[in-house]
C-alpha positions in Angstrom: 79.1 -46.4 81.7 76.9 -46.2 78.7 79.5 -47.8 76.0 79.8 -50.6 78.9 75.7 -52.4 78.5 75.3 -53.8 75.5 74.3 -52.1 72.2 71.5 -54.4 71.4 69.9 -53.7 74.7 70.7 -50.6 74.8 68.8 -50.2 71.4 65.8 -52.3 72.8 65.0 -50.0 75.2 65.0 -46.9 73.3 63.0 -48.5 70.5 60.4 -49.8 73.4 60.0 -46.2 74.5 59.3 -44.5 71.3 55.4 -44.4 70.4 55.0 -44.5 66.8 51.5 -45.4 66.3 50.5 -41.7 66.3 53.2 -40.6 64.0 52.0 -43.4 61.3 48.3 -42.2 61.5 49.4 -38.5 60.9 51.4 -39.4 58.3 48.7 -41.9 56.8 46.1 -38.9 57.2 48.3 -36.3 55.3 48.8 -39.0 52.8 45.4 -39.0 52.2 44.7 -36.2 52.4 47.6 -35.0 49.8 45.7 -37.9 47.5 42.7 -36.2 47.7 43.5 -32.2 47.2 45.6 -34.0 44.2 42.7 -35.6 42.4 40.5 -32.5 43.1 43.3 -30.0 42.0 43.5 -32.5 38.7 39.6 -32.5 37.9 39.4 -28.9 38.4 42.2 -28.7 35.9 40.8 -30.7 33.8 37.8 -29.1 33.7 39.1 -25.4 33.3 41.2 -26.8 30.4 37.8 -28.3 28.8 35.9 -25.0 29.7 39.4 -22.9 28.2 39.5 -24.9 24.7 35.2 -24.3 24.6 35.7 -20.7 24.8 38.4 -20.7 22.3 36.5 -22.3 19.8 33.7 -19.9 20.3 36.5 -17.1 20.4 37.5 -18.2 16.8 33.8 -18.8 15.6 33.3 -15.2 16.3 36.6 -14.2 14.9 36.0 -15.8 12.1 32.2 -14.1 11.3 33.8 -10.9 12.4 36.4 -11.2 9.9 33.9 -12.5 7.0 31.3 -9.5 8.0 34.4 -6.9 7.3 35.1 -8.4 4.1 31.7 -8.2 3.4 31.0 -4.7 4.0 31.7 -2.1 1.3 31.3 1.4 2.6 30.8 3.0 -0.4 28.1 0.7 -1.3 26.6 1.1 1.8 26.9 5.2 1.2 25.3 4.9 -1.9 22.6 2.3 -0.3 21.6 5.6 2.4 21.9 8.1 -0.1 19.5 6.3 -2.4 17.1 5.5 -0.1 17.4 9.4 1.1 16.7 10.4 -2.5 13.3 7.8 -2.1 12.1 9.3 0.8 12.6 13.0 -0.5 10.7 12.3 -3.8 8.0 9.9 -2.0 7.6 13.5 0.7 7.4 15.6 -2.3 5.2 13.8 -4.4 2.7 13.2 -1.0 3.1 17.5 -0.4 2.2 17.7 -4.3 -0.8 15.6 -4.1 -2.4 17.0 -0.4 -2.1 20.4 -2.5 -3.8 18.8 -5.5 -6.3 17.5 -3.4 -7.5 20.5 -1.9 -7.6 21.9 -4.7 -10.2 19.5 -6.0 -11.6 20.1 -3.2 -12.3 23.4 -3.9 -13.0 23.2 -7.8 -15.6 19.9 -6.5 -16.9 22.8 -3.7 -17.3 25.4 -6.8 -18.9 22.9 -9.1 -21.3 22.1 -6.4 -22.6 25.5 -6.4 -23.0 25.6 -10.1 -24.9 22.4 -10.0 -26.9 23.9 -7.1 -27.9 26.7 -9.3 -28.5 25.3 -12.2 -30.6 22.5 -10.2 -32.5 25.7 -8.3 -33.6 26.9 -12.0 -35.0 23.8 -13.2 -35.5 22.6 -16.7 -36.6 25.8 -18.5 -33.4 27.5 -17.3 -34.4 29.9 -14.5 -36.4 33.2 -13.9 -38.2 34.1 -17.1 -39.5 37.7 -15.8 -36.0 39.2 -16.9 -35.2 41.3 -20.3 -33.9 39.4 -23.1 -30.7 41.3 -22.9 -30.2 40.1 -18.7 -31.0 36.4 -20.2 -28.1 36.7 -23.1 -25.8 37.7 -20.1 -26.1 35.9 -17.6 -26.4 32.6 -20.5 -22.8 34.0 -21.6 -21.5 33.9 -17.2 -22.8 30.8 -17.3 -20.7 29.3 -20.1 -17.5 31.4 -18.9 -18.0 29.8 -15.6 -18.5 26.2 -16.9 -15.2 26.9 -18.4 -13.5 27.8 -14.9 -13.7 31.6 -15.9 -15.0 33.8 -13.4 -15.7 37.2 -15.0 -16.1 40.2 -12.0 -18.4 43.9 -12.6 -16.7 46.8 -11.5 -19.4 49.2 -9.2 -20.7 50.6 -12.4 -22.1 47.3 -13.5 -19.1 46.6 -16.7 -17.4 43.4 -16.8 -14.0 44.6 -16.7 -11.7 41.7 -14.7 -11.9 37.7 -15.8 -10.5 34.9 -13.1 -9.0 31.9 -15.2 -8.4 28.5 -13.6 -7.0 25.9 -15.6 -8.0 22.8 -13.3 -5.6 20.2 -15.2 -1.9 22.8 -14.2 -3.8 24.2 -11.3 -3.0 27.6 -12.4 -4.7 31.1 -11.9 -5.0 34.2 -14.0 -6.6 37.3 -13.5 -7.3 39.4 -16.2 -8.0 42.7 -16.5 -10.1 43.4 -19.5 -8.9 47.1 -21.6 -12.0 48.2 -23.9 -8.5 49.6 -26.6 -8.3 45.6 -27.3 -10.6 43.5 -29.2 -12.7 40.5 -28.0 -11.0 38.6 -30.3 -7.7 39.0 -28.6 -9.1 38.2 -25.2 -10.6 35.0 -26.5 -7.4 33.9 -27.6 -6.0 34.8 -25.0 -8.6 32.9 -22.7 -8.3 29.9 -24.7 -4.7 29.7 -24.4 -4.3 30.0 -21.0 -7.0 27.2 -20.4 
């Protein structure tokens, strides 16, 4: 019977069949390797918690500016800002549209007086064709003068002088005239010296 050997041996011979050996070098290799997937598991921690505080300092840098840039801005300043510098741009494209139409027309009053001074320059010193009549000289003396004084004066097909072209260079204005024998010369003169 098996109560009848004795314990000690009994216990001798199971213990000198079990193989342990392999048992304590599993258990020595999860041992290890539980050591090691512990220190790695800790660094990575470690350095997610350094890489977690980094961004949260840079999370309340940027807070922070956003908050002082709101605090900052004014809307209605900046609406006035825009609508000021739209005021600027419209006066500044007005004032360049104003002066293009200025210069062309200097342009054409320096394209006008270039013809004068042509002519005069194509009748020389003694003042042009002598041949003509005394009373042709006083006349065309007297279109000279009206057009050195930017008026043009026209002849109808019967040879009168009957329509006047006034252009007052400094407003850039125009005026045609239309000269009625029923008023006197006096009247027009006025009236040409006011509108220059």
């Amino acid at each position: 019977m098996l109560l009848d050997e004795d314990p000690a041996s009994l216990i001798a011979q199971c213990t000198s069949h079990f193989k342990l050996d392999s048992d304590r070098s599993s258990l020595l290799r999860i041992s290890d390797s539980l050591a090691t997937l512990s220190s790695f598991r800790q660094q990575h921690t470690s350095s997610l918690q350094s890489t977690l505080t980094r961004l949260n300092r840079t999370h309340q840098t940027l807070a922070s500016n956003h908050n002082h840039t709101l605090s900052q801005h004014n809307p209605t300043t900046h609406a006035a800002e825009i609508l000021r510098l739209d005021t600027e741009k419209f006066k500044i494209a007005k004032q360049a549209s104003d002066l293009e139409m200025e210069g062309e027309r200097l342009e054409g009053e320096l394209g006008r007086l270039g013809g004068v001074l042509g002519e005069l320059e194509a009748e020389g010193v003694e003042g042009g064709e002598r041949e003509k009549g005394p009373e042709e000289d006083a006349t065309v003396l007297k279109l000279k003068v009206y057009r050195s004084l930017g008026i043009d004066v026209e002849a109808d097909p019967t040879g009168q002088y009957n329509k006047a072209v006034i252009r007052n260079a400094a407003k850039g204005d125009v005026h045609v005239v239309n000269i009625d024998p029923k008023f006197s010369r006096n009247f027009y003169t006025n009236y040409f010296w006011r509108t220059m």
